[in-house]
N, C-alpha and C positions, 0 to 999 in steps of 0.2 A: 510762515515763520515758526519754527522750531521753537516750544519753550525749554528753560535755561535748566533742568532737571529732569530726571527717569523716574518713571513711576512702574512698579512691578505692573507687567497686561495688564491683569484681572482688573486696574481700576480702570481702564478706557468703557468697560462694562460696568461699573459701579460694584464692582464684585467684592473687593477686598481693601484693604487698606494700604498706602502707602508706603515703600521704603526709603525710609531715611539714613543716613547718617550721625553716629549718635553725637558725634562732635559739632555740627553744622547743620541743622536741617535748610533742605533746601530753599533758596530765595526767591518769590514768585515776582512776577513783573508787579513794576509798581505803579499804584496809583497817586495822579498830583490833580492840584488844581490849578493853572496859569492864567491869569487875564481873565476869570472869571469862566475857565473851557477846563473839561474833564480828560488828562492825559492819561495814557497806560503803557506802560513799560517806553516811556518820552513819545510815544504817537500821542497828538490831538484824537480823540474819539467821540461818538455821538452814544450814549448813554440810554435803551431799552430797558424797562424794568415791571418783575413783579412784585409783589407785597405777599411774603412767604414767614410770615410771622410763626410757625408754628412750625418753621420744618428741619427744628433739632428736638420734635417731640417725642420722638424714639427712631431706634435701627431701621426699623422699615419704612417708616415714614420719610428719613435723611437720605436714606437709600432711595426712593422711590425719585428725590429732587434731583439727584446726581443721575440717576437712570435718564430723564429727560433731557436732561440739560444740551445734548448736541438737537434735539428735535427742538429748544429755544433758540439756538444760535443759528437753527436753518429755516427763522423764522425773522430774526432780527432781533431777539431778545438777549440782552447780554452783559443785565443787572438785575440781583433781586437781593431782597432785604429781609433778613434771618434776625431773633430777637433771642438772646441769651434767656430771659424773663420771657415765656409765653406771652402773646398776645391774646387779646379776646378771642376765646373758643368757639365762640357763637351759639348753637342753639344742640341739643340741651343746657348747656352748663359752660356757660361763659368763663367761669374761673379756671376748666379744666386744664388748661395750658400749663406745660414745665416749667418749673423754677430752676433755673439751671445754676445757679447758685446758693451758698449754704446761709443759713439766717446770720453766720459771723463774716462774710462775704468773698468766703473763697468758690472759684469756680467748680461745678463735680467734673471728676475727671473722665465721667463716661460722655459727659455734654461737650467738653472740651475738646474730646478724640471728635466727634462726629463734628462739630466746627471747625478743625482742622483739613478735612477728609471732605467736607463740602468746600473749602477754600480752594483746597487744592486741587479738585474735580472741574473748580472753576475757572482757577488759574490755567487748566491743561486746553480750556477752551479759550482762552483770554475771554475770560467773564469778571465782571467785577462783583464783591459782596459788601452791600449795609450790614457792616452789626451793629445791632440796636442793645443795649446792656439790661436799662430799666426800666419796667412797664409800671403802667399803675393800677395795675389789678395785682402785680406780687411786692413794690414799692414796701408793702406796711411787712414783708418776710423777713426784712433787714431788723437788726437787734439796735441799732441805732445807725448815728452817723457816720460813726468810726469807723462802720461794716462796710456803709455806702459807700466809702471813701475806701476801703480794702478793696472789693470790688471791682471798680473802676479801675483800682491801680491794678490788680490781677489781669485785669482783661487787657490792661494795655502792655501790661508785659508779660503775657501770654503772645500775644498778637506778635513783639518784639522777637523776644526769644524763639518763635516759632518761625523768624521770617516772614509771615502773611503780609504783605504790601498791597496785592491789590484789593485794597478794603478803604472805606471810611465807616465813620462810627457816629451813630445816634447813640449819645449818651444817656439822654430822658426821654421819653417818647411821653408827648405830650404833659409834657412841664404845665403844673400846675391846673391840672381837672379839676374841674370842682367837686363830684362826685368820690371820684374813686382813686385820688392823690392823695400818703397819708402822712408821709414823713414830710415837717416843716421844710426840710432845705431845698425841698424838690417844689415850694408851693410859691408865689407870689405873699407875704410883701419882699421886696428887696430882692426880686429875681434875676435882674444885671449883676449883682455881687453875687449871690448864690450859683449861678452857669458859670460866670469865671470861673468861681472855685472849682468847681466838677470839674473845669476844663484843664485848669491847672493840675490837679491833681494827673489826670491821665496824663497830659505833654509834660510835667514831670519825668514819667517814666519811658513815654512813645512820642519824643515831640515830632517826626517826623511822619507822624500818623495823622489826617483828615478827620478833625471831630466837629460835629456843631448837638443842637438841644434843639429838638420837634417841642413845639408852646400847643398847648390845649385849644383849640379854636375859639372856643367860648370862652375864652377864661382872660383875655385882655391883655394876657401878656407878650412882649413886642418876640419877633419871630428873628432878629439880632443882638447880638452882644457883644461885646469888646471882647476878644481874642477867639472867637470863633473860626475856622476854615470854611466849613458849608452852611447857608444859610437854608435849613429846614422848614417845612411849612406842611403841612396837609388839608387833605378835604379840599373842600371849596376857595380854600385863600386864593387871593390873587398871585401874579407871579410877580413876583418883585423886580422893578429893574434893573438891579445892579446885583452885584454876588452871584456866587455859583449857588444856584439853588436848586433842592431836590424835595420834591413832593411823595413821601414816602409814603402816603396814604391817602390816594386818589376820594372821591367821595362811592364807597360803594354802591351798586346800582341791585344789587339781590341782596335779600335777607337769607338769615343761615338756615330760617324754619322753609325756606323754600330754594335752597342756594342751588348755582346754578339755570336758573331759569328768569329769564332778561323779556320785558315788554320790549315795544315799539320806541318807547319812550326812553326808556333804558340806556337802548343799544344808541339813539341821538346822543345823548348826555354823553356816553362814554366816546363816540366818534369827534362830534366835538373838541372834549377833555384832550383826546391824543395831539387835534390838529392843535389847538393853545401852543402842546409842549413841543410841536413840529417846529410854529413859527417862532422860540423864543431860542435863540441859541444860547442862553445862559442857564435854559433850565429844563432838568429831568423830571420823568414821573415815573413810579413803583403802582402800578395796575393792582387794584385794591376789589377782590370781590368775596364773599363769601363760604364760594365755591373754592376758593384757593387758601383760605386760609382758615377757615372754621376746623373744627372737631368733630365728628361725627356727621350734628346735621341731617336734614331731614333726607337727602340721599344716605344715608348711613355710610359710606366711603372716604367724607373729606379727613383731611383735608388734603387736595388736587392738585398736584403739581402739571400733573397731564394739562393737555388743554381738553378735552371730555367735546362734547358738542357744542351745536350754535346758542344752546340755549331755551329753546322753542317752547320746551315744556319738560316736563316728569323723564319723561322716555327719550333726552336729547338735552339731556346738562353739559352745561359745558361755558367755556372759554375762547371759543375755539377762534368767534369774532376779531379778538382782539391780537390774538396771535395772526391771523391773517391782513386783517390790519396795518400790523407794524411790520408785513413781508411785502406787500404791495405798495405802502405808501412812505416804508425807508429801506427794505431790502434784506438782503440775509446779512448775519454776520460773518466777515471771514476779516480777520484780526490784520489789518487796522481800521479798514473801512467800512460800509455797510455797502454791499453791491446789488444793484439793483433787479430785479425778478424781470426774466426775457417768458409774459406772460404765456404761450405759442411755445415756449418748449420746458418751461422748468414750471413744474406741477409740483403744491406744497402734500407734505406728507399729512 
């Protein structure tokens, strides 16, 4: 199926940007959630996903996710989740991640182009995107509440005005850390009223936009709220029975001072992890490693959109496990189904 808009060649190549319409930009298929199942442009769909926290960290790096992105969908991958606010950098320097927002909370416009331009790189594959807004490593960048609350509303009428649909949005990404969460509204006590409000704020301006609040694992605070659309979780939570629910940060299985490089032990947990979200039809996962989302790191490369190697060691980093994975045990993607791998004659890249 044909999507509903032209994009100038160069971006089937991840080459160039997009032409729009300056009256209308174009409208990408949209993402819902019905009966607790994830739709896309009204197909029911099964939901593959990475944990791409850092891949609006600059031009090449944005560049480098969109260059991939048909070698994820000819794998069965065909969700991954981008954070406005950098995620953990990993190793050197875990704060290095972009703040893609100003301390009074408007979004920078060069972060905003490249969120666009991954949207729509996405949409041209029917892939879906997590934006995640507010991390808690740049949380304390905001000048106050007022900002957070700019913010949120910018992003959601960005997302509007832009068209972008096929998205949902982590608005906190781990609500209430104990550590490294600074601003009171983002924290526990009173964190059922404080998510509403976030929540509100945004369906405010984008009600027809898919939000929920990722809760800190450690931190006790409950993983639903009143007016939420997707119930968030990460790490090791259980999967909840009820609500569409999306695990947007698997528990990673590599450190970033070694990323890319997977035990015996590792690669179980993570096989495991995938069969969970295999057998739960209500619930997605975002594949959370190192290798894919750190800074630097002791490869000096990441962070990886590639899928790199199996893993094995120093000289064979990679992802490469999980990407095969999700081609043998759900199929490639070709929009609206996942079609299953005829092993004997289709050889993954």
């Amino acid at each position: 199926m044909l999507p509903r808009f032209v994009f100038a060649i160069p971006v089937l190549f991840g080459a160039a940007c997009p032409t729009f319409s300056a009256e209308a930009p174009a409208l990408t298929r949209e993402f819902e959630i019905k009966n607790e199942r994830a739709f896309l442009g009204g197909h029911e769909v099964d939901l593959w996903g990475l944990r791409c926290g850092n891949a609006l960290y600059s031009e090449v790096v944005t560049e480098r996710h969109i260059r991939n992105f048909d070698n994820m969908v000819a794998h069965g991958i065909n969700l991954v989740g981008v954070y406005i606010q950098g995620a953990n950098a990993g190793w050197p320097n875990p704060e290095a991640g972009l703040n893609g927002f100003t301390r009074d909370g408007k979004i920078k416009p060069f972060v905003a182009a490249r969120l666009e331009r991954l949207i729509r790189a996405a949409d041209l594959r029917a892939m879906v995107v997590m934006v995640g807004l507010i991390s808690p490593r740049k949380d304390q960048d905001f000048y106050d509440d007022a900002a957070i609350q700019r913010g949120i509303e910018e992003a959601a009428r960005f997302l509007k005005e832009k068209n972008l649909k096929n998205v949902f949005v982590d608005l906190v990404h781990e609500f209430s850390q104990p550590e490294r969460m600074d601003k009171e509204i983002l924290r526990e006590p009173d964190g059922e009223r404080k998510k509403g409000q976030l929540t509100r704020w945004f369906k405010a301006v984008a009600p027809d936009i898919e939000v929920g609040v990722c809760p800190d694992i450690n931190s006790g605070t409950p993983d639903s709220y009143p007016g939420m659309d997707v119930r968030i979780i990460q790490k090791q939570m259980p999967i909840p029975p009820s609500g569409f629910v999306v695990n947007v940060e698997t528990l990673r299985q590599d450190s970033f001072n070694h990323d890319g490089i997977f035990t015996q032990s590792n690669l179980d947990y993570t096989f495991a992890d995938c069969q969970r979200y295999l057998e739960a039809p209500n619930a997605v996962m975002l594949f959370h490693a190192g290798f894919i989302q750190g800074i630097t790191n002791e490869s000096g490369t990441a962070p990886h959109p590639e899928m790199g190697g199996y893993g094995t060691g120093p000289n064979d980093r990679g992802v490469r496990f999980y990407y095969e994975w999700v081609r043998e045990n759900v199929g490639r993607w070709e929009y609206p189904k996942h079609v299953p791998v005829n092993k004997s004659t289709d050889v993954a890249r």
